[in-house]
N, C-alpha and C positions, 0 to 999 in steps of 0.2 A: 552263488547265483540265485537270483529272486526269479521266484515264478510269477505269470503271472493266472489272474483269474478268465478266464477265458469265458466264462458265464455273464458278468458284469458289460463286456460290449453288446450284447443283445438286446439288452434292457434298453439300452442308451438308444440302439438305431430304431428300436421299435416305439420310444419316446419320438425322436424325429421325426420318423414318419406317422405318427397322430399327429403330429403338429401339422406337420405339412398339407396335412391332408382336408384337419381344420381348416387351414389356411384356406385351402382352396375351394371347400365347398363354402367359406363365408364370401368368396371372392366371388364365385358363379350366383349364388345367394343375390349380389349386390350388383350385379347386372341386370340390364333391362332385358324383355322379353324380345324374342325376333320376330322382324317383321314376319307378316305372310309375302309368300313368294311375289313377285310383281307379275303384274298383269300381262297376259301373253302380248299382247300391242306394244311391250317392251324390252321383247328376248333379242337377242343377237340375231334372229331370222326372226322378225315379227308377223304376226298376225293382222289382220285389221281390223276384225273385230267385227265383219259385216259379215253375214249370213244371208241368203236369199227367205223371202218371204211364203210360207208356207202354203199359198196359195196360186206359186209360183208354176205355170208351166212344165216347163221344163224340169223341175222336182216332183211333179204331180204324174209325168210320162216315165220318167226312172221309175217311180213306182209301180208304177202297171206293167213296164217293159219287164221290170226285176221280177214282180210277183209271177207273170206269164209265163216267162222262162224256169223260174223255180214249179210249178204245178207242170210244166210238160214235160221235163227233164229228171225229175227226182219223184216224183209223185204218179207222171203217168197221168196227167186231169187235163182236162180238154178247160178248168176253169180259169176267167179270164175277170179284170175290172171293167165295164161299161162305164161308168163314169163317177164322180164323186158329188159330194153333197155338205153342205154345212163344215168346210175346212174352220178350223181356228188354229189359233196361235194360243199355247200351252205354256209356255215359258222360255227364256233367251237366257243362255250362258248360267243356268240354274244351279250347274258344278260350283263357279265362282271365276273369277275374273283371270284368274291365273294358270285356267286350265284350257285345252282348245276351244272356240268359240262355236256353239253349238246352238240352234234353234229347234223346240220342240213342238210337235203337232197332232194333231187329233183331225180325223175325216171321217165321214162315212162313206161308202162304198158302196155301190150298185154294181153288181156283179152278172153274169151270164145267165146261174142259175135264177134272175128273179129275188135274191136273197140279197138283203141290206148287213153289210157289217163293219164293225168299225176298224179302222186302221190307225194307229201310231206308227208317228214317223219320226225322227232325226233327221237333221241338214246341220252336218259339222263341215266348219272353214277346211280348205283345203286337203278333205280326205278323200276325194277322188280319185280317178285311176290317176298312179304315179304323183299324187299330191298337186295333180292339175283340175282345179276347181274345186266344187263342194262335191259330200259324199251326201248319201243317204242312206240312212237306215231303218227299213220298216219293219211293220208285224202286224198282219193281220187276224184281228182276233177272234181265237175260235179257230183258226187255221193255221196254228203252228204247230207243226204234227210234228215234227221233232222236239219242241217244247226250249228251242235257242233264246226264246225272254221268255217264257214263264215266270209266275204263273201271267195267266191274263196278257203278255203281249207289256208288263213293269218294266222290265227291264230295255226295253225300246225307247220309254219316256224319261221323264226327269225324276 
């Protein structure tokens, strides 16, 4: 009865699999790059891609409604926005085109005390309550006392 070498199939499978394995990194090698994701205006629940304009009303009273309720509720502050001043427009969908569509914003602020300061805002598509309408997200700078965009109120902008 012939034995055999029990050592000499290891060689062989471990040959195979370098090969194989060439195989396939020349194979991934030799494909193209992938795209970037497509643009949210064309997911299976799309977007539109409009955002309200930062000078918008009814985004300008989210703000002051949001800020008021935050200073009397968690803060204990009697301070309030009186009105705003020099809004512009910062930048639109700044992420990239395949992420929610987002418009960013910069104000100043006339506030209670007499005191000017600046607020950054976000106005993302449909992040409002229950994903009806736009959301917004501010930061008044100088007055994030929890430090939620720190430093400076960056993490609010683009």
């Amino acid at each position: 009865m012939r034995r055999r070498n029990r050592g000499s199939g290891g060689v062989w499978t471990r040959a195979a699999a370098t090969a194989l394995f060439a195989l396939a990194a020349a194979t991934a090698a030799a494909q193209p790059a992938r795209e970037e994701n497509p643009p949210a205006e064309f997911r299976i629940l799309p977007y539109s891609g409009l955002t309200p304009y930062c000078i918008d009303p009814t985004i300008l009273n989210e703000v002051v409604k949001g800020f008021a309720a935050r200073e009397a509720w968690f803060w204990n502050s009697p301070l309030v926005i009186v009105a705003f001043d020099g809004v512009e427009d910062i930048g639109a969908r700044n992420n990239g085109l395949s992420y929610i569509p987002r418009r960013y914003c910069r104000a100043l602020a006339l506030f209670n005390d007499g005191v000017r300061r600046e607020v950054v805002y976000n106005i993302g598509e449909s992040l409002g309550f229950i994903g009806a309408g736009p959301g917004v997200t501010w930061c008044v700078v100088g007055l994030d006392r929890n430090h939620a965009f720190s430093p400076n109120c960056r993490a609010a902008g683009p």
